[in-house]
Backbone as XML, in Angstrom:
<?xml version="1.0"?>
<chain id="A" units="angstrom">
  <residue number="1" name="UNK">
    <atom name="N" x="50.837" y="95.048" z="164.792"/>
    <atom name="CA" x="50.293" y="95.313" z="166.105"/>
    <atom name="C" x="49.080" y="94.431" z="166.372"/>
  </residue>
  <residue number="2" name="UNK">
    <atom name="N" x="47.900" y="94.043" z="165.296"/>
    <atom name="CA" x="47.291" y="93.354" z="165.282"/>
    <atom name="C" x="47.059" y="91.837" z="165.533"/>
  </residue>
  <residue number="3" name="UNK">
    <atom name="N" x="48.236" y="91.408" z="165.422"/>
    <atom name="CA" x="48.683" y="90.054" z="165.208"/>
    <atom name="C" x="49.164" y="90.097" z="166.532"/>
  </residue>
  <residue number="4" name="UNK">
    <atom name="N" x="50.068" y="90.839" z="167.560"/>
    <atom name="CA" x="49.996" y="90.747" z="168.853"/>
    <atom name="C" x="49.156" y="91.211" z="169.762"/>
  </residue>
  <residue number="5" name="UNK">
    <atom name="N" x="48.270" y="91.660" z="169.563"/>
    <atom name="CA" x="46.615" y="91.856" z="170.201"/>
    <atom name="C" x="46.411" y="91.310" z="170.002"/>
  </residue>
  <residue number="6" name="UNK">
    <atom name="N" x="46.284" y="90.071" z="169.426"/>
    <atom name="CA" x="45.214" y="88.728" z="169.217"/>
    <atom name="C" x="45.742" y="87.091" z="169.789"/>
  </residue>
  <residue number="7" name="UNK">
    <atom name="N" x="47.118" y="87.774" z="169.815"/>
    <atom name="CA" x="48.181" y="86.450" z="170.528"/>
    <atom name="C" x="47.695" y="86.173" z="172.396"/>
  </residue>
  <residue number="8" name="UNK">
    <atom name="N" x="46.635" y="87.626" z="172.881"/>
    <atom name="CA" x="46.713" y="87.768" z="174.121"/>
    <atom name="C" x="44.829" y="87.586" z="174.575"/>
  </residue>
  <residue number="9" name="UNK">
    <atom name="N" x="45.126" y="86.887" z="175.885"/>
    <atom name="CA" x="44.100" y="86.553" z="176.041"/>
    <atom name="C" x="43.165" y="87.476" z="176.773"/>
  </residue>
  <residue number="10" name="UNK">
    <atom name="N" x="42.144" y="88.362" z="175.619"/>
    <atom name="CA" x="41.624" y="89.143" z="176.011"/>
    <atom name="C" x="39.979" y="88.587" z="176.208"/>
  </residue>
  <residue number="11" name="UNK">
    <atom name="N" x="39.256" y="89.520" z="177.256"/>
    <atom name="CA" x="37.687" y="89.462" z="176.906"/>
    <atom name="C" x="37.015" y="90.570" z="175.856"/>
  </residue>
  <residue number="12" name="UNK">
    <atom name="N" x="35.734" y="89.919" z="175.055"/>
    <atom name="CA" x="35.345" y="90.790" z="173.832"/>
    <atom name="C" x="35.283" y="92.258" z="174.701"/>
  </residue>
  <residue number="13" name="UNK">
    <atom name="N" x="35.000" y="91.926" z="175.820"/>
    <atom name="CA" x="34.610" y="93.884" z="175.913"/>
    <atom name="C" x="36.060" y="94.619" z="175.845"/>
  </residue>
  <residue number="14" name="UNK">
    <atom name="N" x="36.907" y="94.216" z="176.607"/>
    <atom name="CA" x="38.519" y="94.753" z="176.486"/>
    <atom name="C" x="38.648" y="94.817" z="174.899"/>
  </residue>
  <residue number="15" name="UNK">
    <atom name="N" x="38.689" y="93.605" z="174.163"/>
    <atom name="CA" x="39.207" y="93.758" z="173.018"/>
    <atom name="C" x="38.364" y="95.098" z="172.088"/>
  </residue>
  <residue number="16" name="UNK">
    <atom name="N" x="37.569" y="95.101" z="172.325"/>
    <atom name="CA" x="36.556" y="95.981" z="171.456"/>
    <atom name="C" x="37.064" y="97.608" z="172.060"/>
  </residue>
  <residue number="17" name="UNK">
    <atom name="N" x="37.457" y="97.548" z="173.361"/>
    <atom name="CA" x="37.866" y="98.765" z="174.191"/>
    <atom name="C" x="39.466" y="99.145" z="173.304"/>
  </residue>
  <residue number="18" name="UNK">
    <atom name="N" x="40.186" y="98.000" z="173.477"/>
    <atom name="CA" x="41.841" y="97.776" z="172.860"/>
    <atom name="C" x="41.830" y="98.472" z="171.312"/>
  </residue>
  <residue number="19" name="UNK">
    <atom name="N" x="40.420" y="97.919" z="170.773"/>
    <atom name="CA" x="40.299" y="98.479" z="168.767"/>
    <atom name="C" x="39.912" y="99.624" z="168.845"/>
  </residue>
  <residue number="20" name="UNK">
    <atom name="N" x="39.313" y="100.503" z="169.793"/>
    <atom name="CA" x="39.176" y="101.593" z="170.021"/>
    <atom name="C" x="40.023" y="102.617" z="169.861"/>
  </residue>
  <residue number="21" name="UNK">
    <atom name="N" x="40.808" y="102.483" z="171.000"/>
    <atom name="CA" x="42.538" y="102.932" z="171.265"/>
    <atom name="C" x="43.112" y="102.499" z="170.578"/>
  </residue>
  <residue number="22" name="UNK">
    <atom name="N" x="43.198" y="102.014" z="169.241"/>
    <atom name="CA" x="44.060" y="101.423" z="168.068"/>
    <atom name="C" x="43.714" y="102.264" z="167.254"/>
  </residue>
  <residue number="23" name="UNK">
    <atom name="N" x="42.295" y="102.625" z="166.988"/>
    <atom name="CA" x="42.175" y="103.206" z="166.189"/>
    <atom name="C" x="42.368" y="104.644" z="166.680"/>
  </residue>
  <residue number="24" name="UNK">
    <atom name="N" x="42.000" y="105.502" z="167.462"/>
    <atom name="CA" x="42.316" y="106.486" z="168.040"/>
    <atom name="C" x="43.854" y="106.883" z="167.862"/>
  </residue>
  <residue number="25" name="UNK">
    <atom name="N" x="44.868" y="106.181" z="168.175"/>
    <atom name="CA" x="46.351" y="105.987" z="167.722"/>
    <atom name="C" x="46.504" y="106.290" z="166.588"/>
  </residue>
  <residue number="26" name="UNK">
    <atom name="N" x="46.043" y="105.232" z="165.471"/>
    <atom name="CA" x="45.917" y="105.768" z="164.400"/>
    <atom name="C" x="45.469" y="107.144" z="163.871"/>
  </residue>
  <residue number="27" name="UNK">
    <atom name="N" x="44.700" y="107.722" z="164.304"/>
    <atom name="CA" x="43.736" y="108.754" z="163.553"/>
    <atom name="C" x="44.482" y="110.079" z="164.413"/>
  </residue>
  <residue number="28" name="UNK">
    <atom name="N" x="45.944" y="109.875" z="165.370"/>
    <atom name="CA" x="46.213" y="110.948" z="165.929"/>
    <atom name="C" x="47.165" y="111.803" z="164.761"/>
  </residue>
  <residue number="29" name="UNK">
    <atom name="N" x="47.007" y="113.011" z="164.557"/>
    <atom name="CA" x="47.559" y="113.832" z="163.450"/>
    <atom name="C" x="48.788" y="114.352" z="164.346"/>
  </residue>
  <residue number="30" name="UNK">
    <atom name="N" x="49.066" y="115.279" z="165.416"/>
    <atom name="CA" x="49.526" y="115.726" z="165.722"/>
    <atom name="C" x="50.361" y="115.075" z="166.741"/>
  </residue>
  <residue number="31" name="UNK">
    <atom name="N" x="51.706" y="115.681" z="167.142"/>
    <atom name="CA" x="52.490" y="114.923" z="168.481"/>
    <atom name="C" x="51.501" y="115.126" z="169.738"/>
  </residue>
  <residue number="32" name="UNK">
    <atom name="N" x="50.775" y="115.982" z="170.157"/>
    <atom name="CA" x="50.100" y="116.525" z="171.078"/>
    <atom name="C" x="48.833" y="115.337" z="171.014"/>
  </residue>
  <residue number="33" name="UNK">
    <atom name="N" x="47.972" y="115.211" z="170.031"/>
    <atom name="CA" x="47.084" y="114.457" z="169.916"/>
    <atom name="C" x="47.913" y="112.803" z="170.516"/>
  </residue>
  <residue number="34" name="UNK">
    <atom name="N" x="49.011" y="112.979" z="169.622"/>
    <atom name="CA" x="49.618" y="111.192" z="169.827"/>
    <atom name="C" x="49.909" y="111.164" z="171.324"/>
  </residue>
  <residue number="35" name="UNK">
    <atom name="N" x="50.175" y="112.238" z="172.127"/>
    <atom name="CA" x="50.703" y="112.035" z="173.743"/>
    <atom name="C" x="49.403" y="112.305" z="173.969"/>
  </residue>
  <residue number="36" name="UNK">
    <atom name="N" x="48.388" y="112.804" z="173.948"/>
    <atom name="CA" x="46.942" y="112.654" z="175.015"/>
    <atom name="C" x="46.748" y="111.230" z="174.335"/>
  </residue>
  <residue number="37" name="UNK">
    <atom name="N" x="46.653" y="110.510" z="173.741"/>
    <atom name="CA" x="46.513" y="109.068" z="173.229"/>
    <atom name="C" x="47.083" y="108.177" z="173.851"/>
  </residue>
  <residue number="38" name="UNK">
    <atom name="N" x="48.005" y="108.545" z="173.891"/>
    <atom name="CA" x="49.144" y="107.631" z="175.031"/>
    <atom name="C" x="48.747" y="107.522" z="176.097"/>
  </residue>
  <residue number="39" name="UNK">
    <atom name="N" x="49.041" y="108.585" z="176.634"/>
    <atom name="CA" x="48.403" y="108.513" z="178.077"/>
    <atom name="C" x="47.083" y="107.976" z="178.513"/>
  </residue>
  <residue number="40" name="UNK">
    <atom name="N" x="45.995" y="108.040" z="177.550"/>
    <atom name="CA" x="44.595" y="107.174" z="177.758"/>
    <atom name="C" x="44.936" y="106.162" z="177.830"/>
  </residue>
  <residue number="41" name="UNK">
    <atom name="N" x="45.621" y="105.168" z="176.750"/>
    <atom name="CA" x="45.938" y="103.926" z="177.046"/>
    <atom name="C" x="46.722" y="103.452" z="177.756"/>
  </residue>
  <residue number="42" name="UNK">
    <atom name="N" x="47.489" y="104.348" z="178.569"/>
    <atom name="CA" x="48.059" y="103.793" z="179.686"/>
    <atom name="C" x="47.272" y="103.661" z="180.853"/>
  </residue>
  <residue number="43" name="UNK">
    <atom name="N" x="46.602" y="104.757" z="181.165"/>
    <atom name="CA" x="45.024" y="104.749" z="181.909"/>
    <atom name="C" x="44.208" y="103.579" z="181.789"/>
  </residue>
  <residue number="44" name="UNK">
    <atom name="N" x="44.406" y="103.621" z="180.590"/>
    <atom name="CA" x="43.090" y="102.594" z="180.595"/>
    <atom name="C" x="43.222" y="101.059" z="181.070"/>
  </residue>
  <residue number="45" name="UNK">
    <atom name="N" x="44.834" y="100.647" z="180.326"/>
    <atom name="CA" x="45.867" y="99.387" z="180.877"/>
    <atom name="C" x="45.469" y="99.416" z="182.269"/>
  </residue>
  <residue number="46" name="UNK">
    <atom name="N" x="45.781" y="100.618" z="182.865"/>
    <atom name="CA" x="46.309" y="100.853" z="184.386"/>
    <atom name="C" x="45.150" y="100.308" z="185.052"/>
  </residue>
  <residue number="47" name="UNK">
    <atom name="N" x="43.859" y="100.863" z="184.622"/>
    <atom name="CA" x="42.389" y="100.741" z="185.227"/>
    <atom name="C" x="42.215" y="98.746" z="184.815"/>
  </residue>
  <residue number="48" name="UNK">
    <atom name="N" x="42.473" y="98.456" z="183.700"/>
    <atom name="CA" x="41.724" y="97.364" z="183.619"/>
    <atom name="C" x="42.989" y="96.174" z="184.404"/>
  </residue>
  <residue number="49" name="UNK">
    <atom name="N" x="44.051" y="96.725" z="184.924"/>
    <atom name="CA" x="44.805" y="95.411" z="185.545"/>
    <atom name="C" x="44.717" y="95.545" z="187.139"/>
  </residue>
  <residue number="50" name="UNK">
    <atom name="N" x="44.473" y="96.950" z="187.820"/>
    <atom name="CA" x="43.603" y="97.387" z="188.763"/>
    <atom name="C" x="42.760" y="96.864" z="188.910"/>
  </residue>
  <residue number="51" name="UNK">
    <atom name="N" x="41.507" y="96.279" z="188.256"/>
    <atom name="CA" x="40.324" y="95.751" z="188.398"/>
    <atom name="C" x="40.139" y="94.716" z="188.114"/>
  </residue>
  <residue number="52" name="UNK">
    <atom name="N" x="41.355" y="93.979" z="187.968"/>
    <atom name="CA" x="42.015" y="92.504" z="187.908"/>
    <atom name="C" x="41.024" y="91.738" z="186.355"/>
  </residue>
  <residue number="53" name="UNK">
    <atom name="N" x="40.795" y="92.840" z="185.629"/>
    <atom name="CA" x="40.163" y="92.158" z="183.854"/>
    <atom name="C" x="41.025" y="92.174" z="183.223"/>
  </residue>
  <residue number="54" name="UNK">
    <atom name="N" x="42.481" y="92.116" z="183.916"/>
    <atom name="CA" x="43.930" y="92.017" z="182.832"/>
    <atom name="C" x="44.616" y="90.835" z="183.753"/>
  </residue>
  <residue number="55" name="UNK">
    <atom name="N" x="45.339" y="90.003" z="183.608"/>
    <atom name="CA" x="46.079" y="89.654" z="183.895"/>
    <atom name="C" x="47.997" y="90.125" z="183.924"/>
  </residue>
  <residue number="56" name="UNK">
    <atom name="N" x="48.250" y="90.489" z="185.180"/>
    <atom name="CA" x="49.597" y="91.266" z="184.829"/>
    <atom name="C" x="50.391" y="91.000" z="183.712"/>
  </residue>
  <residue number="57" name="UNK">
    <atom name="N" x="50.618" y="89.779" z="183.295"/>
    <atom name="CA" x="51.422" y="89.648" z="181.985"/>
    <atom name="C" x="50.933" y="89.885" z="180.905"/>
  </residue>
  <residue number="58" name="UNK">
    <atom name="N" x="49.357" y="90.116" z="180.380"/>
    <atom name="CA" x="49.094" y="90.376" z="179.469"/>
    <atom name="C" x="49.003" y="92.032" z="179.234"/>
  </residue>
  <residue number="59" name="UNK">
    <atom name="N" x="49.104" y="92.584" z="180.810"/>
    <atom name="CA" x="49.254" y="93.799" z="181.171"/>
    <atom name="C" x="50.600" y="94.739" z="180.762"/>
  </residue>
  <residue number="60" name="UNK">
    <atom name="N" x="51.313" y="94.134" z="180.842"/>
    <atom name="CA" x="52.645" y="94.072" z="180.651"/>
    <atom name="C" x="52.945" y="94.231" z="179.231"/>
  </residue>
  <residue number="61" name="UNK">
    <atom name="N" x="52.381" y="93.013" z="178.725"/>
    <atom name="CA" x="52.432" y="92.890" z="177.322"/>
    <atom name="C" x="51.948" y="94.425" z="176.398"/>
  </residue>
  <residue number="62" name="UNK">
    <atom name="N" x="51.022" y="94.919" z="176.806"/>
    <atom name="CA" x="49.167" y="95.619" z="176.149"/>
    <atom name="C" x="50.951" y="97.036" z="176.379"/>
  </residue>
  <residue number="63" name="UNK">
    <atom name="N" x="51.447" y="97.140" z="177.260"/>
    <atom name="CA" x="51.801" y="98.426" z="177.779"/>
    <atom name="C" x="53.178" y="98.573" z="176.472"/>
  </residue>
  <residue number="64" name="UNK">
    <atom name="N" x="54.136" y="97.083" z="176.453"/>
    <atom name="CA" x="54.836" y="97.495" z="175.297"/>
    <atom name="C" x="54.256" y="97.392" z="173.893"/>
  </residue>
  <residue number="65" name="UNK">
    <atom name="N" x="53.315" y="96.815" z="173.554"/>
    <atom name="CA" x="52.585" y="96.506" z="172.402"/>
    <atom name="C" x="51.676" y="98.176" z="171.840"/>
  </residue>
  <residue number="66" name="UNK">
    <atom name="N" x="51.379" y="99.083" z="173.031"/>
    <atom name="CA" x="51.002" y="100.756" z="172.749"/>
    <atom name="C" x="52.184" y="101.083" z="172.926"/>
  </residue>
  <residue number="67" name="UNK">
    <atom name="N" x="53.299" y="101.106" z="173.833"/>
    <atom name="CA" x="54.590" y="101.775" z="173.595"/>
    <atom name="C" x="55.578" y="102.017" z="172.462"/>
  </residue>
  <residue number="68" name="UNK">
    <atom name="N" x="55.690" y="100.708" z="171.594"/>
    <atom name="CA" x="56.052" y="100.248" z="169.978"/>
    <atom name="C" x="55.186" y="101.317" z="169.084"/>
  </residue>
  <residue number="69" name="UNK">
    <atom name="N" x="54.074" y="101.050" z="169.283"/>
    <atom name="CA" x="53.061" y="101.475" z="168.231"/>
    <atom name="C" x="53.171" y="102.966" z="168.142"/>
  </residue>
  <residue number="70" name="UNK">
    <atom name="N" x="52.879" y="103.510" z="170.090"/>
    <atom name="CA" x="53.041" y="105.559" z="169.575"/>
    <atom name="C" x="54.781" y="105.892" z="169.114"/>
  </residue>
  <residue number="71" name="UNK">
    <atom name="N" x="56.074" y="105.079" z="169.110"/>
    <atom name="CA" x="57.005" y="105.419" z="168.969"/>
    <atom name="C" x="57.039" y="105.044" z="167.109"/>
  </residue>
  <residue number="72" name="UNK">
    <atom name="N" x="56.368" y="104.041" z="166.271"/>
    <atom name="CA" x="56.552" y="103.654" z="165.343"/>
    <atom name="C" x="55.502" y="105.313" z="164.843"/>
  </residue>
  <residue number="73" name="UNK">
    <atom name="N" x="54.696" y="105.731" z="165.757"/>
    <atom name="CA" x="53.358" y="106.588" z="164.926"/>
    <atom name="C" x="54.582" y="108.139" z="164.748"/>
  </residue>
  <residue number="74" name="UNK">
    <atom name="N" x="54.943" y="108.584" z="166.429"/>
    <atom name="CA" x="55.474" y="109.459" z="166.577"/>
    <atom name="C" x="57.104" y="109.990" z="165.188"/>
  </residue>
  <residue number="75" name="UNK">
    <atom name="N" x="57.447" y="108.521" z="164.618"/>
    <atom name="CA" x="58.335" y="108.754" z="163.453"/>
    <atom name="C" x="57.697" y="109.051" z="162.584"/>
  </residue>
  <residue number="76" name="UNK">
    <atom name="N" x="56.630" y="108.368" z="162.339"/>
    <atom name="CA" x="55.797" y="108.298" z="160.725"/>
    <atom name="C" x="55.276" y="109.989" z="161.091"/>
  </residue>
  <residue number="77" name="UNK">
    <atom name="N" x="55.181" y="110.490" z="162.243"/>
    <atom name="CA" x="54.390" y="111.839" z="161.998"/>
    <atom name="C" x="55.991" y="112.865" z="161.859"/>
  </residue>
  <residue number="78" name="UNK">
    <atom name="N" x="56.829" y="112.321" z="162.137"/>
    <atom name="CA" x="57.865" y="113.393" z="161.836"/>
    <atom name="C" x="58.500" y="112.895" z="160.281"/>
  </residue>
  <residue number="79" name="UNK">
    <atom name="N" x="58.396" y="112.449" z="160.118"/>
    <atom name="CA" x="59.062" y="112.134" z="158.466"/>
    <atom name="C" x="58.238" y="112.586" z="157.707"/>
  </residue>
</chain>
């Protein structure tokens, strides 16, 4: 996931915002925790391509790059 967060051309404050919500993802225990997680970072995508500090394709990108990640988390928490 790391390696495609870094392929994209972010500013330090986004990116530092992006390791936030990475880590937050990470540290979610529960399915409930992992869907209020989700949904922030879709918020948050939503807000920063709204306020034109995303560029739609990297927007695009950020949305399947958290979509992969809570579906790869949401297995690892059921196995």
């Amino acid at each position: 996931m790391q390696e495609q967060l870094d392929q994209l051309r972010l500013s330090k404050p986004v990116q530092g915002e992006i390791s936030d919500l990475v880590r937050a993802l990470d540290a979610a225990s529960t399915r409930a925790d992992l869907e209020a997680e989700a949904a922030l970072q879709i918020e948050y995508i939503h807000g920063l391509e709204a306020s034109r500090k995303l560029r739609p394709a990297d927007a695009e990108k950020l949305y399947i790059i958290f979509d992969d990640a809570v579906q790869a988390r949401l297995q690892a928490l059921s196995d």
